[in-house]
VEXPAVO-583095 format. One line per 8 residues: number of its first residue (from 1); their letters; for each residue x negated, y negated, z of C-alpha. Coordinates in nm, 4 decimals. Layout:
<nodes>
NUM = A = X,Y,Z ~ ... .
</nodes>
This chain:
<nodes>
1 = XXXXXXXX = 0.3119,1.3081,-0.2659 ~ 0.6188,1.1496,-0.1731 ~ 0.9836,1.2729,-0.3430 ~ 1.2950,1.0707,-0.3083 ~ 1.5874,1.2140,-0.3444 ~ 1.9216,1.0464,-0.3701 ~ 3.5781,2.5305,-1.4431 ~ 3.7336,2.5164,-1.6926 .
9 = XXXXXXXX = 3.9497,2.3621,-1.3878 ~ 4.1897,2.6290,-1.4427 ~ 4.5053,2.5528,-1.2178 ~ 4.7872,2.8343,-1.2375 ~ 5.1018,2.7376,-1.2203 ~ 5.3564,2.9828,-1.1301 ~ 5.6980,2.9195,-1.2460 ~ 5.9891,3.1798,-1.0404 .
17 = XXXXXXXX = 6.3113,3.0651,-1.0699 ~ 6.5751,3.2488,-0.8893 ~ 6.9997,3.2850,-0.8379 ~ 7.2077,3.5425,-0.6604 ~ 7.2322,3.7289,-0.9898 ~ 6.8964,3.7210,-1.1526 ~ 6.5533,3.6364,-1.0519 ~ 6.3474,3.5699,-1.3833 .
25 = XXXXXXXX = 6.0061,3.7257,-1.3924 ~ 5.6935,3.4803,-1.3047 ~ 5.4897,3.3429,-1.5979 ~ 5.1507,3.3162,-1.5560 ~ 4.9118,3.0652,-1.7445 ~ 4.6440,3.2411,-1.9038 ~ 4.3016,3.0823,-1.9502 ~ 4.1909,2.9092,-2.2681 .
33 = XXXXXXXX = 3.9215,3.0882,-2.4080 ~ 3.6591,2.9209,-2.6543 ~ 3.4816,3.0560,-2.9129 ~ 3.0952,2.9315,-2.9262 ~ 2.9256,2.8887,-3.2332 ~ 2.5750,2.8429,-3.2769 ~ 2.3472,2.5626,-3.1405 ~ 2.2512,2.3175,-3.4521 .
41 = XXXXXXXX = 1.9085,2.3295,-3.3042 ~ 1.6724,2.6084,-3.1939 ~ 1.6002,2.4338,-2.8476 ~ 1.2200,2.4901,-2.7219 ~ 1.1486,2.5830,-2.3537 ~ 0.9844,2.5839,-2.0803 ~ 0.9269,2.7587,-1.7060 ~ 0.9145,2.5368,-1.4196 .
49 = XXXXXXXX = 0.9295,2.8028,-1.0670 ~ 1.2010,3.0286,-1.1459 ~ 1.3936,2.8028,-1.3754 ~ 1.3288,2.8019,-1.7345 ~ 1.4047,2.4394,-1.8416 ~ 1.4886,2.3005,-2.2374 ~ 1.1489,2.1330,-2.3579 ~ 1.3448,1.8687,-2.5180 .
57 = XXXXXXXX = 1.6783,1.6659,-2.4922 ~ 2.0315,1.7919,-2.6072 ~ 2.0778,1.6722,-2.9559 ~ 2.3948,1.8424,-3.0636 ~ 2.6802,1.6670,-3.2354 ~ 2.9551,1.9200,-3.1199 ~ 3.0762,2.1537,-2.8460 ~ 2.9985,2.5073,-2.8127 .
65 = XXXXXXXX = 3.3569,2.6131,-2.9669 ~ 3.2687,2.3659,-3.2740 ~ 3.4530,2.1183,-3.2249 ~ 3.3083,1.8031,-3.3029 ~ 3.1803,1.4692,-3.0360 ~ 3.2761,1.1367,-3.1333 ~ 2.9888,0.9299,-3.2753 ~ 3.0286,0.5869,-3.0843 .
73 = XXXXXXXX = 2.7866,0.3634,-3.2472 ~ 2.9441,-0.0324,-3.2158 ~ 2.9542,-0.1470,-2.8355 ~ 3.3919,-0.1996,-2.9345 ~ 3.3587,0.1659,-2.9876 ~ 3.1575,0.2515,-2.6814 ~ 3.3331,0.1009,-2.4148 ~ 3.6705,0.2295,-2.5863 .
81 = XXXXXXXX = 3.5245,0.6028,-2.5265 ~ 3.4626,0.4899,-2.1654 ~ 3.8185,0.3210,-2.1291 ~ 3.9987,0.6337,-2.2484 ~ 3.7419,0.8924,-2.0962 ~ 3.6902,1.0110,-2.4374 ~ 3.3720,1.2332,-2.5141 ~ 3.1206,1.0084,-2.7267 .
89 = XXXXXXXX = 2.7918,1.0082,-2.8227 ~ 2.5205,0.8100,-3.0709 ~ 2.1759,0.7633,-3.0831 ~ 1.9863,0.5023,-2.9044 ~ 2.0079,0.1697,-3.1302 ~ 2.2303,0.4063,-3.3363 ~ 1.8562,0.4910,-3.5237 ~ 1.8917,0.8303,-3.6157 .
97 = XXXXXXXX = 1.4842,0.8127,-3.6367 ~ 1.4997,0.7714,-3.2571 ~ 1.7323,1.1182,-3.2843 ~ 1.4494,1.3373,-3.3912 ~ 1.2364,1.2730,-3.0839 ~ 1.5040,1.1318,-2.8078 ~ 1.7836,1.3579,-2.9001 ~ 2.1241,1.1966,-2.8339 .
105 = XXXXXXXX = 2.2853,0.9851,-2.5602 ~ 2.6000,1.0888,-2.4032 ~ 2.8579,0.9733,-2.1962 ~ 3.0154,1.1809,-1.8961 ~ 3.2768,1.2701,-2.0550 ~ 3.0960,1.4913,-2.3093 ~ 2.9151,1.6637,-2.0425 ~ 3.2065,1.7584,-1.8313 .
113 = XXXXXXXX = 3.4535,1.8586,-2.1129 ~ 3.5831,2.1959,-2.1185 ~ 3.4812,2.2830,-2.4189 ~ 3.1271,2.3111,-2.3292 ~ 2.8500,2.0740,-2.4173 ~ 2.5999,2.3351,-2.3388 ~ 2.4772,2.5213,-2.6034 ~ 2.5091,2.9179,-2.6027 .
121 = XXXXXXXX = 2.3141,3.0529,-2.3650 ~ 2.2557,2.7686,-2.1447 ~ 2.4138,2.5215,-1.9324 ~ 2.3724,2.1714,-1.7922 ~ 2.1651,2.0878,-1.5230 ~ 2.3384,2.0403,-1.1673 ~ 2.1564,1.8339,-0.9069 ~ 2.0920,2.1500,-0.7215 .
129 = XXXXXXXX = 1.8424,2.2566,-1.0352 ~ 1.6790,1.8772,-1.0001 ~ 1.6380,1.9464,-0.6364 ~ 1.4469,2.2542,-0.6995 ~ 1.2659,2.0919,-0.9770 ~ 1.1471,1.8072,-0.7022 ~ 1.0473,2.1245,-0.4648 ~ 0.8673,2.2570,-0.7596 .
137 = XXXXXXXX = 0.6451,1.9806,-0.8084 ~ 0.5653,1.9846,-0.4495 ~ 0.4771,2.3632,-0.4567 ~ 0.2927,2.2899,-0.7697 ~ 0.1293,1.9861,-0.6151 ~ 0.2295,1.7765,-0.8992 ~ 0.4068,1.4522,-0.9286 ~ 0.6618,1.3007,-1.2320 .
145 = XXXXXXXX = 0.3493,1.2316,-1.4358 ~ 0.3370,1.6251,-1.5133 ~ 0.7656,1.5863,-1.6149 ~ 0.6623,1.3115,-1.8529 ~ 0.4989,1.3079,-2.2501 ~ 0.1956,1.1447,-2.3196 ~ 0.3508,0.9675,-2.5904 ~ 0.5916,0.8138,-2.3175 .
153 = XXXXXXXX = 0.2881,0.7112,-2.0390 ~ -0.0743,0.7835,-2.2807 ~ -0.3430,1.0443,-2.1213 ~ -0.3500,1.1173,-1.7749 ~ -0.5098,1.3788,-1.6493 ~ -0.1614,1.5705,-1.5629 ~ 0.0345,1.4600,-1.8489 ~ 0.3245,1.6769,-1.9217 .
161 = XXXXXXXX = 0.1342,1.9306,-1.7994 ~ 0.4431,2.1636,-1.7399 ~ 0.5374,2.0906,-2.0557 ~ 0.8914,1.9017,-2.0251 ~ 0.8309,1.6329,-2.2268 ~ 1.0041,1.3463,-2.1126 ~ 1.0154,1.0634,-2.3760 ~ 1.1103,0.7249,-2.2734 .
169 = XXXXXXXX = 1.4646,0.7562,-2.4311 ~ 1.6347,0.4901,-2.2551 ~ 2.0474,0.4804,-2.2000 ~ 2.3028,0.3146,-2.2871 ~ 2.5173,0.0428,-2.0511 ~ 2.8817,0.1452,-2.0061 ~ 2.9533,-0.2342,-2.2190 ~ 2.7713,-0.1047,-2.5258 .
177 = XXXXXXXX = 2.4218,-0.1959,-2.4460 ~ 2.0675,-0.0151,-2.5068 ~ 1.8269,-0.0593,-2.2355 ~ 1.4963,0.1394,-2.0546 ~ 1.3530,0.2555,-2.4564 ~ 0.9799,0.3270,-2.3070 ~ 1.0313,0.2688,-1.9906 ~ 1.2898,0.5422,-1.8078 .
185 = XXXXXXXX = 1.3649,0.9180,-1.9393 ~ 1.7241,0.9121,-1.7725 ~ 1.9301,1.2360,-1.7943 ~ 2.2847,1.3332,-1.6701 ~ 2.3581,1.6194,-1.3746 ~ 2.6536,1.7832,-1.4067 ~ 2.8000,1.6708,-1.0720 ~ 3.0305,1.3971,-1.0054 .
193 = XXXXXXXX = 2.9489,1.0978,-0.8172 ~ 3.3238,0.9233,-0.7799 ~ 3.5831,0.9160,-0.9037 ~ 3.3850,0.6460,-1.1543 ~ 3.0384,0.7669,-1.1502 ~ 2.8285,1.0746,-1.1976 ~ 2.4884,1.2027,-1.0259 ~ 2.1810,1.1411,-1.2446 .
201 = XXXXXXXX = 1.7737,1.1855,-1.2751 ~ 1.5693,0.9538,-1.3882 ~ 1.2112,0.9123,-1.4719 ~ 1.0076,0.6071,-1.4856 ~ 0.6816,0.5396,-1.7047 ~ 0.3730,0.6192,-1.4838 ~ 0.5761,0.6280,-1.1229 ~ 0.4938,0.9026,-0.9290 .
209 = XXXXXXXX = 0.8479,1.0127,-0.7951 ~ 1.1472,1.1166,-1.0114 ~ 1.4450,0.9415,-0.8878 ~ 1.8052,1.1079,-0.8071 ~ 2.1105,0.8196,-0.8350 ~ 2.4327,0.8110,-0.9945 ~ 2.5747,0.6113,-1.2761 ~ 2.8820,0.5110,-1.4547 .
217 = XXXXXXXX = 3.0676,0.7663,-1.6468 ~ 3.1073,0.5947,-1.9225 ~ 2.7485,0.4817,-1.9804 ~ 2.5122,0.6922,-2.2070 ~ 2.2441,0.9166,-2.0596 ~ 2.0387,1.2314,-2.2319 ~ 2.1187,1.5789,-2.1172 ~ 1.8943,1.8443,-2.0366 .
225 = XXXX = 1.9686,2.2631,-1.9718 ~ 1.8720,2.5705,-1.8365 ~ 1.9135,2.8910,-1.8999 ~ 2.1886,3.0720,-1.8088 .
</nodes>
């Protein structure tokens, strides 16, 4: 089997301002601390090597302090989230029907914001945990078929068998647009790209190897975690 694979920033500033009389003391910035509230959602899971994985896609409408995500849902509201690199997020077609099963699509900007997209308890996957989910599938001797729901690509013999379930949730276009419903599970790492774009992995229906690229910031991808 063949696999292809493509802080709180916390700066401290220091102020010390001095004369030949007095030297005031230094002020340190402290830290913003957040409080987390509850996920809205009791997230199934499962264990894939060492890493224990969440069985379905993010589908929270706030950040783990409670604060809540703006709901983008015309493509004038979309591409204004992506112009001002505000957090945003809707449901693909804005179908909240599509919700229950796909969870939500967000843009970069949610997944990177301080706040904490993450629910309590777990965090978003980096492209180092997609790199050890490739190696797992080797060591497992399974391909993206056992990533991938049988609702998304029907019954093959290895059909989510490690129980993932990728659906074919599709993304949104940084101009507004829905595209890939049934045909690519596409989710977001947590590592930038650019200065423009952000690392991403990406099923497609029935293909063999999961794919590792990088996508606009401002376009609309699901999110999956691990466990802390």
């Amino acid at each position: 089997m063949r696999i292809f694979s493509l802080l709180l920033l916390f700066c401290c500033f220091v102020c010390a301002c001095s004369t030949p009389a007095v030297e005031k003391k230094r002020k340190t910035k402290k830290p913003v601390v957040f409080k987390e509230v509850e996920p809205s959602l009791a997230y199934e899971s499962c264990q894939i090597g060492k890493q224990i994985w969440m069985a379905q896609n993010l589908n929270e409408p706030h950040f783990k302090n409670g604060d809540p995500i703006w709901q983008a849902k015309t493509k004038e509201e979309w591409k204004k989230a992506g112009n001002t690199c505000t957090p945003a997020w809707c449901y693909y077609n804005n179908d909240p029907k599509l919700g229950q099963q796909f969870g939500k699509l967000y843009n970069w900007y949610a997944v990177n914001d301080p706040r904490g997209l993450a629910p309590k308890g777990w965090k978003i996957a980096a492209n180092s945990n997609y790199f050890e989910l490739i190696s797992d599938l080797t060591k497992l001797d399974k391909d993206a078929l056992a990533l991938q729901h049988n609702s998304f690509i029907g019954n093959y013999p290895d059909a989510d068998a490690l129980h993932f379930h990728a659906y074919g949730s599709g993304y949104r276009k940084e101009s507004g647009i829905f595209a890939g419903k049934d045909d690519y599970a596409c989710y977001w790492s947590s590592d930038t790209a650019t200065a423009y774009s952000a690392y991403t992995f990406d099923l497609k229906k029935k293909q063999l190897d999961p794919l590792l690229g990088a996508y606009y910031k401002s376009g609309g991808f699901s999110v999956r975690c691990i466990k802390n």
